[in-house]
C-alpha positions in Angstrom: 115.6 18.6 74.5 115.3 22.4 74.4 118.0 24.9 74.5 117.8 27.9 76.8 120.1 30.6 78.1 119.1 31.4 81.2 120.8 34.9 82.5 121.0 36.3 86.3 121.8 38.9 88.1 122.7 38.7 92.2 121.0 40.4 94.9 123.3 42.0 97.7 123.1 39.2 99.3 123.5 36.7 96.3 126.9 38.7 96.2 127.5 38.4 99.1 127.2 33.9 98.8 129.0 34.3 95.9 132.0 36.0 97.5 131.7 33.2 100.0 132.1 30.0 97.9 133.8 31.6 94.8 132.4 30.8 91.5 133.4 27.3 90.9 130.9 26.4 93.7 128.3 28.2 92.1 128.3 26.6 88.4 128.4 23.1 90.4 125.6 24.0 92.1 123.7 25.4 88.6 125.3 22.1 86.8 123.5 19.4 89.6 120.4 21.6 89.9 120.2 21.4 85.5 121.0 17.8 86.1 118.6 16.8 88.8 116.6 18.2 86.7 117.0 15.4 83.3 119.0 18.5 81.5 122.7 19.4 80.7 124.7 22.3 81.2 126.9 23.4 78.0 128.6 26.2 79.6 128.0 29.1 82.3 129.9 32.0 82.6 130.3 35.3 84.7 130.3 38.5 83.3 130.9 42.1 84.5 127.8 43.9 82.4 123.7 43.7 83.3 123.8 40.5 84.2 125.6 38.4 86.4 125.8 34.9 84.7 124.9 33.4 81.6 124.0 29.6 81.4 123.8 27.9 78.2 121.9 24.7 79.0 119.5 21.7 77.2 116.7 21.0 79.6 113.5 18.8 79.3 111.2 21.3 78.6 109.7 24.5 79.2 107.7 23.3 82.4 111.2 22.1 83.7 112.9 25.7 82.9 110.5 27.5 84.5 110.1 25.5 87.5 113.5 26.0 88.2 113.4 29.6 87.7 110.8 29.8 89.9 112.9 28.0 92.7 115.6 30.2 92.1 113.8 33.3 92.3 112.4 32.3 95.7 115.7 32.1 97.5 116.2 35.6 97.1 119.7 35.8 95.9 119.2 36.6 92.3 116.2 37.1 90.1 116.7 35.1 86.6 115.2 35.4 83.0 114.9 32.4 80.7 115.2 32.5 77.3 114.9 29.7 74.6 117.5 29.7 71.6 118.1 27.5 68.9 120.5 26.3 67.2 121.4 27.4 63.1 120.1 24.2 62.2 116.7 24.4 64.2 116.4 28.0 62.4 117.0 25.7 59.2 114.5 23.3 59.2 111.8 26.1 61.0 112.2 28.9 57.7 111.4 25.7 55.6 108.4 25.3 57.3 105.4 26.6 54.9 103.3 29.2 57.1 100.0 31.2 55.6 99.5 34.8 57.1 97.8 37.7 56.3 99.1 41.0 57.7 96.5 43.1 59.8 94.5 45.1 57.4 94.7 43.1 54.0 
């Protein structure tokens, strides 16, 4: 599965649903939704800077991810962007990998 860290950041009324249920609702919420999903959330935190929330998660593939951010978008409470990450060993076995490339203009 692919890794992704998928960061928010709430509407005034995504605040305001936050306030309401307190933030162990909400990572239950995010945790079922990964799950329902055939992924797996490592860790989600809230933080007090441009974004909202930060969710490390392992999810099928990038189809699946942006599916779901599409859902989530279309409630209205918080608009999300996805990206993909990968792990040291990923980067590894990827700057092994023997590329040819030829810079514009030589």
């Amino acid at each position: 599965m692919a890794k992704f860290l998928l960061k928010s950041t709430y509407s005034a009324a995504g605040l305001k649903g936050l306030v309401d249920d307190g933030g162990t609702k909400r990572a239950e919420v995010v945790r079922k939704m990964i799950e329902e999903a055939g992924g797996r959330m490592e860790s989600m935190h809230f933080a007090f800077a441009e974004d909202d929330t930060y969710v490390l998660c392992e999810l099928p593939d990038h189809k699946t991810v942006a599916g779901l951010a599409i859902a989530i978008g279309a409630t209205g409470g918080l608009s999300v962007q996805i990206t993909p990450v990968l792990t040291p060993a990923e980067v590894d076995e990827v700057t092994r990998m023997k590329t040819t490339y030829t810079p514009p203009g030589q």
